[in-house]
C-alpha positions as a Markdown table, in Angstrom:
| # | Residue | x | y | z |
|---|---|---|---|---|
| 1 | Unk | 54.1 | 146.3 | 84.6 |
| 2 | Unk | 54.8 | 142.9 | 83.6 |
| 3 | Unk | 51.9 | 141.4 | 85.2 |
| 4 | Unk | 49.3 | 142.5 | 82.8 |
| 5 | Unk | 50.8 | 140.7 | 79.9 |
| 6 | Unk | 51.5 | 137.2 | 82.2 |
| 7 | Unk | 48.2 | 135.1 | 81.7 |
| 8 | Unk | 48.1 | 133.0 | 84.2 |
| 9 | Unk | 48.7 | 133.6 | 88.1 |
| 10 | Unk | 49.6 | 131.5 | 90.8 |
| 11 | Unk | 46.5 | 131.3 | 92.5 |
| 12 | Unk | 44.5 | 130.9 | 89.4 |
| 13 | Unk | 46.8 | 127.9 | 88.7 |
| 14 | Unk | 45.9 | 126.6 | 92.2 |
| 15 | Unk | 42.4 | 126.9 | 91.8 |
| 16 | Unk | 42.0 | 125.7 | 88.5 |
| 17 | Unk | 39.5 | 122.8 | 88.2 |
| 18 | Unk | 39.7 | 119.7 | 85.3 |
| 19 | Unk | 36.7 | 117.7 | 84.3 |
| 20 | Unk | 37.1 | 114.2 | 84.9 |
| 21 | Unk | 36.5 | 111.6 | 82.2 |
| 22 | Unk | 36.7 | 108.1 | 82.3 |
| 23 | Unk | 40.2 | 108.0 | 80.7 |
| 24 | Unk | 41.7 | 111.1 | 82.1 |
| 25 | Unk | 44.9 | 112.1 | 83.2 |
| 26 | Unk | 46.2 | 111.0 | 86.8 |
| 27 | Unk | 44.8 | 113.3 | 89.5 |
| 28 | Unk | 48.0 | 113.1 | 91.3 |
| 29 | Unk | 50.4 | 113.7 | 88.7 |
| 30 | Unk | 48.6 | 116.6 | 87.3 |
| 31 | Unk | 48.2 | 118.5 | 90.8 |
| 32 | Unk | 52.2 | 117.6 | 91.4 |
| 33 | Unk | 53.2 | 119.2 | 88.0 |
| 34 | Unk | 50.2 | 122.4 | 88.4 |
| 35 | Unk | 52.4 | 122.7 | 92.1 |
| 36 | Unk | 55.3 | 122.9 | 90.2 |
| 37 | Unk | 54.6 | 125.4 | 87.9 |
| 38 | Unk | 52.6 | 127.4 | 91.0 |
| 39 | Unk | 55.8 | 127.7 | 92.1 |
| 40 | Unk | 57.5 | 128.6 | 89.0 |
| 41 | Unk | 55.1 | 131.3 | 88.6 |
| 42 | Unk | 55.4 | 132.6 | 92.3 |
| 43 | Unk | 59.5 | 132.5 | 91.6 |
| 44 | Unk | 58.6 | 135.1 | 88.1 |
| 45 | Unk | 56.6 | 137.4 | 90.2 |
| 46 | Unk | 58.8 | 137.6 | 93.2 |
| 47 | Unk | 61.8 | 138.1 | 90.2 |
| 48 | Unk | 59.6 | 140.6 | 88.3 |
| 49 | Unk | 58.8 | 142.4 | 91.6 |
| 50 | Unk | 62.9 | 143.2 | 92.7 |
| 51 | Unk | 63.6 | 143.7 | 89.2 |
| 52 | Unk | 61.2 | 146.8 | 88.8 |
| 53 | Unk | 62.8 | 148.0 | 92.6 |
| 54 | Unk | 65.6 | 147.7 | 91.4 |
| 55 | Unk | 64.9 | 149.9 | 87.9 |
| 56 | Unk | 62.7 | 152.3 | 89.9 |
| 57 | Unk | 66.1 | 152.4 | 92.3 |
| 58 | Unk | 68.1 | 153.3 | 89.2 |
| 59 | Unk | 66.1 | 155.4 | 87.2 |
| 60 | Unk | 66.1 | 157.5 | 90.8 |
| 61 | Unk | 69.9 | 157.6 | 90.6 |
| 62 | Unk | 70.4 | 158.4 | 87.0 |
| 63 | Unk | 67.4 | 161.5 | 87.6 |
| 64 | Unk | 69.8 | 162.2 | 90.9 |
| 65 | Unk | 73.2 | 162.1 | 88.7 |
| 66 | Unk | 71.7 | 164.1 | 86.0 |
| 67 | Unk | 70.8 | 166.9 | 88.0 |
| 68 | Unk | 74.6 | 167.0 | 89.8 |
| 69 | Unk | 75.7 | 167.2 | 86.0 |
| 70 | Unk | 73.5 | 169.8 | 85.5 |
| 71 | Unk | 74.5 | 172.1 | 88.4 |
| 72 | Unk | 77.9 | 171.2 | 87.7 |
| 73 | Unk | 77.8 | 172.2 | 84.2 |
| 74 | Unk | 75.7 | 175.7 | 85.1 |
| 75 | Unk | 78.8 | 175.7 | 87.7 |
| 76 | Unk | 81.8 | 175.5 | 85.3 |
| 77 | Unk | 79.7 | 177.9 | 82.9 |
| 78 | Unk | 79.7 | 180.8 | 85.9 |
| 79 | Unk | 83.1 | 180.2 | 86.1 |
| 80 | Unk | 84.4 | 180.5 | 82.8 |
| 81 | Unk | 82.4 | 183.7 | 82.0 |
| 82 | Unk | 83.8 | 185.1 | 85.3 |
| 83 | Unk | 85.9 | 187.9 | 85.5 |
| 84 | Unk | 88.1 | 186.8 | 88.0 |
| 85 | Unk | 91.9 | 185.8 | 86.3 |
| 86 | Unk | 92.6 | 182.6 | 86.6 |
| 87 | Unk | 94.8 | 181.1 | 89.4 |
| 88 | Unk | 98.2 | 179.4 | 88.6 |
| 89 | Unk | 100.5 | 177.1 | 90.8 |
| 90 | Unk | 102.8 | 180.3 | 90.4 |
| 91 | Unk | 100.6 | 182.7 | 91.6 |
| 92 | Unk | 99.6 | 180.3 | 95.1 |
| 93 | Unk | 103.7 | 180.0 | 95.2 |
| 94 | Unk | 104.1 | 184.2 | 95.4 |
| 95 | Unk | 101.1 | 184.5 | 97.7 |
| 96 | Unk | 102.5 | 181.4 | 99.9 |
| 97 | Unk | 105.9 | 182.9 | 100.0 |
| 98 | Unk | 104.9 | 186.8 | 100.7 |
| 99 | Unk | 102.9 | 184.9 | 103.8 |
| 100 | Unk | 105.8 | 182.9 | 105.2 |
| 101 | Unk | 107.3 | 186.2 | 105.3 |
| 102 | Unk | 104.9 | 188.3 | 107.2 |
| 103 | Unk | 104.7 | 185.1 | 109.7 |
| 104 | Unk | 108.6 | 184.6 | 109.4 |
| 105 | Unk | 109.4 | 188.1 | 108.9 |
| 106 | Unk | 107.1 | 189.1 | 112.6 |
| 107 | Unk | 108.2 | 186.2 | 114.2 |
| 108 | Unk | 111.6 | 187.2 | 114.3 |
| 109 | Unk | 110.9 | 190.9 | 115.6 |
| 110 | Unk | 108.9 | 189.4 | 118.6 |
| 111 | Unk | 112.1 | 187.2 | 119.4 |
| 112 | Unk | 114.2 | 190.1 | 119.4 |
């Protein structure tokens, strides 16, 4: 994405050839300071590279988390509109308690 809008890449800067003049720059020093910013520029793209992983990676998630909201939401919508009453910690306490009285209450006919 980035890398059409970046002029300049590292192997162009490699390659890149000066005309020498009489009074020109030193040979050495330019090369050491074109290796430097070859490497600079190598460092960008390798940044640039994980960078759009790493948003692809995300934008993956958020598609991932939006659909779960989505089903969840379609989910509560089912159950609001349901016709089933709704369930107290009252109601599971009667229900729990006429159990423990069938289990209790056939337990202690099998004893006797």
């Amino acid at each position: 994405m980035y890398q059409n809008k970046i002029a300049l890449t590292p192997q162009e800067i490699l390659e890149k050839e000066f005309k020498i003049d009489t009074r020109g720059y030193r040979l050495k020093e330019v090369d050491q300071f074109l290796d430097t910013i070859i490497g600079d520029y190598e460092q960008f793209f390798s940044i640039i590279n994980s960078l759009e992983q790493e948003k692809a990676d995300l934008l993956a998630e958020v598609m991932k988390l939006k659909q779960e909201l989505r089903s969840v939401k379609t989910n509560v919508e089912i159950a609001k509109n349901s016709d089933v009453p709704e369930v107290t910690n009252v109601d599971i306490m009667r229900r729990l308690s006429r159990l423990e009285k069938i289990v209790y209450g056939s337990e202690k006919e099998n004893d006797e």
